[in-house]
N, C-alpha and C positions, 0 to 999 in steps of 0.2 A: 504494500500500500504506500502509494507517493507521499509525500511530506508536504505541509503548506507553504508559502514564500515566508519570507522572511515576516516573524511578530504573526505567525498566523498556525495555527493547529490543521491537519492534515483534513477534517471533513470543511475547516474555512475554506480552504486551498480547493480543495473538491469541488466548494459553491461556486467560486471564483471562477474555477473552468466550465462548469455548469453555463454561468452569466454569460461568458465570454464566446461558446459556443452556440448558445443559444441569439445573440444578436443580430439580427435583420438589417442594422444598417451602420452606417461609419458613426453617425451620432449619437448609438446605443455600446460599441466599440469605445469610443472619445470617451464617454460617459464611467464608463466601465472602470478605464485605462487612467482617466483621473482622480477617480473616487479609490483606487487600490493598486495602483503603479507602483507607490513607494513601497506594496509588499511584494510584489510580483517576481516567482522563479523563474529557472530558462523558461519552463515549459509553459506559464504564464502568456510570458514574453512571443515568445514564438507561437502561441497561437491566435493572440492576439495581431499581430502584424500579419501571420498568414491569414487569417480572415481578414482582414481589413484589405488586404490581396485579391482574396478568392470575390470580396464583395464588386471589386475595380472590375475583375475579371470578367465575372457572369453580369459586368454593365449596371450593376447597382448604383457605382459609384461613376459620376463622368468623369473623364480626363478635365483636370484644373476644380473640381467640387469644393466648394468653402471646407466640407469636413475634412477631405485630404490636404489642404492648405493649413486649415487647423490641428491636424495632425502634425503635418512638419514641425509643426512650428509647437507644438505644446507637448504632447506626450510623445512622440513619437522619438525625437531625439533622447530623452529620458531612457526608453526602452531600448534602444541603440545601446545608449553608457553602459547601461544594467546589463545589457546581454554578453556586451565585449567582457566587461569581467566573470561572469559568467564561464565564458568560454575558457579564459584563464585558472579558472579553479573550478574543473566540472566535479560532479558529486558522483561518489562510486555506486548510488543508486542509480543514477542514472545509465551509468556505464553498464551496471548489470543487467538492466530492463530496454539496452540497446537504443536508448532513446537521440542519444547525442547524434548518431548519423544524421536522421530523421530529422534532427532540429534545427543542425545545418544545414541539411539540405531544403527545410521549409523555408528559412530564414534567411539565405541566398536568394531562392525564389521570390518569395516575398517582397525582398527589399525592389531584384529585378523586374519583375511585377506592376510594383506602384513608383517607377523610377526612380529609386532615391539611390545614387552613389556614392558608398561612407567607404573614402580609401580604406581607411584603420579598421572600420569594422569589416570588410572584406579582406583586407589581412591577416586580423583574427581569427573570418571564418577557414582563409585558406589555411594557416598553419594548423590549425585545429583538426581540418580534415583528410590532411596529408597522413598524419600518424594513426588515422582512424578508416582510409579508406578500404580496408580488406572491410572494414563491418559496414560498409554502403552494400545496400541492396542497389540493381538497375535503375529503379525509379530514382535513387538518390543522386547516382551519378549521373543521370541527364538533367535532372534539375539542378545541379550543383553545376553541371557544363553550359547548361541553357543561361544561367542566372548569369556566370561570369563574362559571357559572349555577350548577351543581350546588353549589359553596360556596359561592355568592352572594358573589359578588367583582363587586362593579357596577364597571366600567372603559367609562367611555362612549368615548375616543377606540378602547380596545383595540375596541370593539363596532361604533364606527363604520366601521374599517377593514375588519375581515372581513365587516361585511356589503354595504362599496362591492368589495371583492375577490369578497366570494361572487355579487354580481349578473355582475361579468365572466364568472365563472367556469360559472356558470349552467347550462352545456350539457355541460359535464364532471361534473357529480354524478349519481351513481349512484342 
């Protein structure tokens, strides 16, 4: 059973993702994101930003929308800082419930997504997932290669890894 962010017991933490998945739109997300940011773990973090993605995506959200404007600018750099250190000190629960792939690779996506390019936090996410890419599943490693392309983030070791991992993997993509 996952633990809650920071100052929060593991069924708050639970609520938290409950709120955060259950959101319909960037200004229920905002909401979210400012009322419980300053407790918010990776996975917090990262689901949060990936919905706020998936909402752009499936055209919820327009290109240039107040609430994506208001994101940049309010929570959304916050959940940047939180994540980078994050990534710096991942939690060995994490590590053992395989989530850390998975977070960077939402969290790559994500950011490429809703275009937001954070040199340092795509540095973090690449050094992060260079010593972790044997535990990318397929889906991880094209979103992790999508994400750095689509912002033109040229990372040649990050490139060279996922595509000596995508050759093993080969038989597993879909």
């Amino acid at each position: 059973e996952r633990g809650g962010g920071e100052g929060m017991s593991a069924r708050e933490g639970q609520e938290v993702q409950r709120h955060l998945l259950s959101c319909r739109s960037a200004a229920d997300l905002l909401e979210v994101a400012e009322r419980e940011g300053h407790r918010f773990d990776a996975i917090h973090s990262t689901t949060c930003l990936y919905r706020l993605a998936k909402l752009r995506s499936a055209g919820n959200i327009a290109h240039g929308d107040e609430s994506c404007r208001r994101a940049a600018l309010g929570p959304l750099p916050r959940i940047q800082l939180r994540f980078a250190v994050q990534l710096a000190t991942p939690s060995a629960t994490l590590r053992q419930r395989g989530w850390e792939a998975q977070m960077l690779a939402n969290t790559a996506w994500a950011f490429a997504t809703l275009h937001v390019r954070d040199g340092p936090l795509f540095d973090a996410i690449s050094s992060a997932s260079i010593s972790r890419i044997p535990n990318f599943r397929p889906q991880h490693l094209a979103n992790t290669a999508w994400a750095f392309a689509t912002l033109c983030v040229l990372d040649a070791p990050l490139l060279d890894s996922i595509a000596s991992a995508a050759v093993k993997k080969m038989a597993e993509f879909k």
